[in-house]
Residue frames as qw, qx, qy, qz and C-alpha x, y, z in Angstrom:
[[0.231, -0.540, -0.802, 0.110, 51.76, -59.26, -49.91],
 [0.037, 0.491, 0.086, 0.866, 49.58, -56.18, -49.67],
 [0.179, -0.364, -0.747, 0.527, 48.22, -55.39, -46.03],
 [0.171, -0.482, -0.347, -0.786, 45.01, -53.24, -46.22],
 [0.071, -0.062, -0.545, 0.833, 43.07, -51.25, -43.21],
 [0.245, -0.558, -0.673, -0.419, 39.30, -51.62, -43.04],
 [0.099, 0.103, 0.562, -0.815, 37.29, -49.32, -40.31],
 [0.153, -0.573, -0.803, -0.057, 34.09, -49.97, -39.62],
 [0.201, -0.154, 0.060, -0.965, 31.94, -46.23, -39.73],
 [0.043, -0.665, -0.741, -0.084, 28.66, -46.70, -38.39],
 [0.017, -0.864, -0.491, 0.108, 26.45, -43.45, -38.77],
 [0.341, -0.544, 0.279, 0.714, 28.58, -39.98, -38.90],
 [0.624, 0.712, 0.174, 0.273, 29.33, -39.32, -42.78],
 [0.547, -0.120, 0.105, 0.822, 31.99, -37.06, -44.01],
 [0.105, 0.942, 0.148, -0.283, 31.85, -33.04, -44.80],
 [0.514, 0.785, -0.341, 0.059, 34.54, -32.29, -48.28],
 [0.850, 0.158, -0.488, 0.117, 36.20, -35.80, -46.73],
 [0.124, -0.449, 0.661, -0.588, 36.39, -34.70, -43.28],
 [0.362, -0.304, -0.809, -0.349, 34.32, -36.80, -40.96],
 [0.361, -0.488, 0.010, -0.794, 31.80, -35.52, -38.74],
 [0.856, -0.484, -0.170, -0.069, 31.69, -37.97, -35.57],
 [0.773, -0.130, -0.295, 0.546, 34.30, -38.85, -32.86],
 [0.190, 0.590, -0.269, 0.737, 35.36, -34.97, -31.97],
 [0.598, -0.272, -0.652, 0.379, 35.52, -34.13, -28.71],
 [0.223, -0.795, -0.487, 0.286, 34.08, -31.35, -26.33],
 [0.507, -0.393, 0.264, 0.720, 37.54, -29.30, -27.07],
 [0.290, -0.093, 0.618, 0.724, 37.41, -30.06, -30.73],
 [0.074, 0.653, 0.692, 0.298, 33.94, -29.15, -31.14],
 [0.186, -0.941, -0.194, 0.203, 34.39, -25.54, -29.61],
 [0.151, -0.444, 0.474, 0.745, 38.00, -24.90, -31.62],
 [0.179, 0.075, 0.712, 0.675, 36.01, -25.76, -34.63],
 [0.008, 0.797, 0.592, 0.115, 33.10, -24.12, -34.06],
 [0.302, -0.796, 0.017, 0.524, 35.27, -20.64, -32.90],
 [0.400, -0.431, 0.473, 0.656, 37.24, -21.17, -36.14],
 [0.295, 0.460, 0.735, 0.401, 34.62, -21.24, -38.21],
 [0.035, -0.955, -0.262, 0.135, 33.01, -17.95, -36.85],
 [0.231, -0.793, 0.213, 0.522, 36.49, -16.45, -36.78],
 [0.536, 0.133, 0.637, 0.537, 37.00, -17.55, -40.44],
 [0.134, 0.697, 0.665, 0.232, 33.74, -16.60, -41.57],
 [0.032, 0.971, 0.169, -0.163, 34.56, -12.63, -39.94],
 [0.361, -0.630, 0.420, 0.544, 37.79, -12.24, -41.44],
 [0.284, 0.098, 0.789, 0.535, 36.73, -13.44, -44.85],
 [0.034, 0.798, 0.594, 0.097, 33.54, -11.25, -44.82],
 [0.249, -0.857, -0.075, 0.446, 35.52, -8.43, -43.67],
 [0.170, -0.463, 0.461, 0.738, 38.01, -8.34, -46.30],
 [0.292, 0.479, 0.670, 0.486, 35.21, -9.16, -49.00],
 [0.045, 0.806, 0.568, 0.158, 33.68, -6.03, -47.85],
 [0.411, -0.458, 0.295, 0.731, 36.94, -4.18, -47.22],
 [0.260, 0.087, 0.698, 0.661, 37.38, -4.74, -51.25],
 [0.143, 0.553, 0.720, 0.395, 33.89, -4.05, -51.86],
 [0.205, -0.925, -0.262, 0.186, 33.58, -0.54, -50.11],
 [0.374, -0.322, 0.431, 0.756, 37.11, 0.39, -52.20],
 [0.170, 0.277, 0.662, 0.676, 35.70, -0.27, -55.21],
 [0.047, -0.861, -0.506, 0.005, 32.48, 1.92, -54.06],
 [0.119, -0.892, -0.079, 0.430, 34.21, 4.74, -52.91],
 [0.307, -0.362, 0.536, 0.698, 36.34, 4.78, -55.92],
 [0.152, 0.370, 0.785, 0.473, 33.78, 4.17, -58.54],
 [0.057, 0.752, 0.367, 0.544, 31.32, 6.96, -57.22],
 [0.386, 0.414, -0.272, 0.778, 33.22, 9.06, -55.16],
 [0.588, -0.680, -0.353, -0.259, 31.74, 8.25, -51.92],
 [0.054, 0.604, -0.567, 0.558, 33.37, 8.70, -48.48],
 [0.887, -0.328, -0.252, -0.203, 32.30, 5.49, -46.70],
 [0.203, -0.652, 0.707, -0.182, 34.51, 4.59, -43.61],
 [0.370, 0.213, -0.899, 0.094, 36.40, 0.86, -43.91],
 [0.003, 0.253, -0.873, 0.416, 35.53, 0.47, -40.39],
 [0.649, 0.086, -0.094, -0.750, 32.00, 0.15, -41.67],
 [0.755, 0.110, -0.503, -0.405, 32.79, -3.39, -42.56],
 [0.084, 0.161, -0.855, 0.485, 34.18, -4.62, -39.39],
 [0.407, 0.131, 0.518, -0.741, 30.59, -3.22, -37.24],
 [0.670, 0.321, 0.027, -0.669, 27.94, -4.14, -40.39],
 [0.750, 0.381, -0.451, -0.298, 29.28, -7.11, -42.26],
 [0.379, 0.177, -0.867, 0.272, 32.23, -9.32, -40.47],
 [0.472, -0.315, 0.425, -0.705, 30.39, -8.69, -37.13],
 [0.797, 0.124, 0.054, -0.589, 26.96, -9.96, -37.92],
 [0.636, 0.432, -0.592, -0.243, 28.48, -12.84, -40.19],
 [0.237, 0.252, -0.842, 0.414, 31.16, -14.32, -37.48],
 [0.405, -0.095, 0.599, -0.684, 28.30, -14.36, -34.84],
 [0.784, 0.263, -0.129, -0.548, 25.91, -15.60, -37.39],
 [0.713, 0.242, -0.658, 0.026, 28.24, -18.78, -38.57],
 [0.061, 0.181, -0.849, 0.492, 29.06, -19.20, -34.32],
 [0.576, -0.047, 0.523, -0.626, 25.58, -19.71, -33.41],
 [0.836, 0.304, -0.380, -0.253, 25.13, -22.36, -36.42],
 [0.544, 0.374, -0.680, 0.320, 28.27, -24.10, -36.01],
 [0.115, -0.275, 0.736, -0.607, 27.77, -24.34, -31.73],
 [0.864, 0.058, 0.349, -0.359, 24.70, -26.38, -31.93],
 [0.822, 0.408, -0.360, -0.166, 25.76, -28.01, -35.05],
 [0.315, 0.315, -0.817, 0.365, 29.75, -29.49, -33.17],
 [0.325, -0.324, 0.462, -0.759, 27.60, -29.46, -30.28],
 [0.868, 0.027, 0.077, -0.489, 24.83, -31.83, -31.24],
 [0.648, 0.483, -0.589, 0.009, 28.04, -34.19, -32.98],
 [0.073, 0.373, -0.771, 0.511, 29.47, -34.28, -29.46],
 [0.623, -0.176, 0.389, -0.655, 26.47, -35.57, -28.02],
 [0.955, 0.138, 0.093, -0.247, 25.86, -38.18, -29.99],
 [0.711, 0.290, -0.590, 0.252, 29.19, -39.82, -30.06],
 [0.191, -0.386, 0.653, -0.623, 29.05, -39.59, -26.14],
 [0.717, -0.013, 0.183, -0.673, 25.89, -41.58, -26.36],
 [0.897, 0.287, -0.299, -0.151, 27.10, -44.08, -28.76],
 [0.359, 0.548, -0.709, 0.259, 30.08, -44.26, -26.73],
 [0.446, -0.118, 0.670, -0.583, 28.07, -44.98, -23.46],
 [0.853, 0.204, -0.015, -0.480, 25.64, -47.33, -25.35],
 [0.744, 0.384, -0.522, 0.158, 29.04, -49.76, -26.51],
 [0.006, -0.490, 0.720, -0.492, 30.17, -49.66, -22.67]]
């Protein structure tokens, strides 16, 4: 006999088969921090890589720490102000829907 698990989703959807409802005040501000801090550590070492290959290819003298201040910076801040309304707006509405079902 096979026993199978149904959940009922109403609204929400999913993001590369996460889903995007139920988080919680917490989890919307560790995943909205980890996304900025992804987003400047992965921008920094693309532009780490990509200011090597400049200063090797035409013998420039560009400083690394260029890519912290001009590239990660901008980037991380850029993806935290997206990503704090976006968890932000999630949390609301699943407070609402939760207070609407009480």
């Amino acid at each position: 006999m096979t026993r199978t698990t149904q959940t009922a989703r109403t609204g929400g959807g999913t993001f590369l088969g996460f889903p995007l409802e139920g988080f919680g005040l917490f989890t919307s501000l560790l995943l909205s921090f980890a996304a900025a801090f992804f987003t400047f550590f992965a921008t920094t070492f693309i532009a780490i890589f990509a200011l090597l290959g400049w200063n090797l290819v035409g013998h420039h003298a560009i400083n690394y720490a260029d890519s912290y201040l001009y590239a990660g910076f901008p980037a991380g801040v850029l993806v935290l102000l997206v990503a704090l309304p976006v968890f932000g707006t999630l949390w609301v509405r699943a407070r609402l829907r939760q207070a609407n079902h009480s």
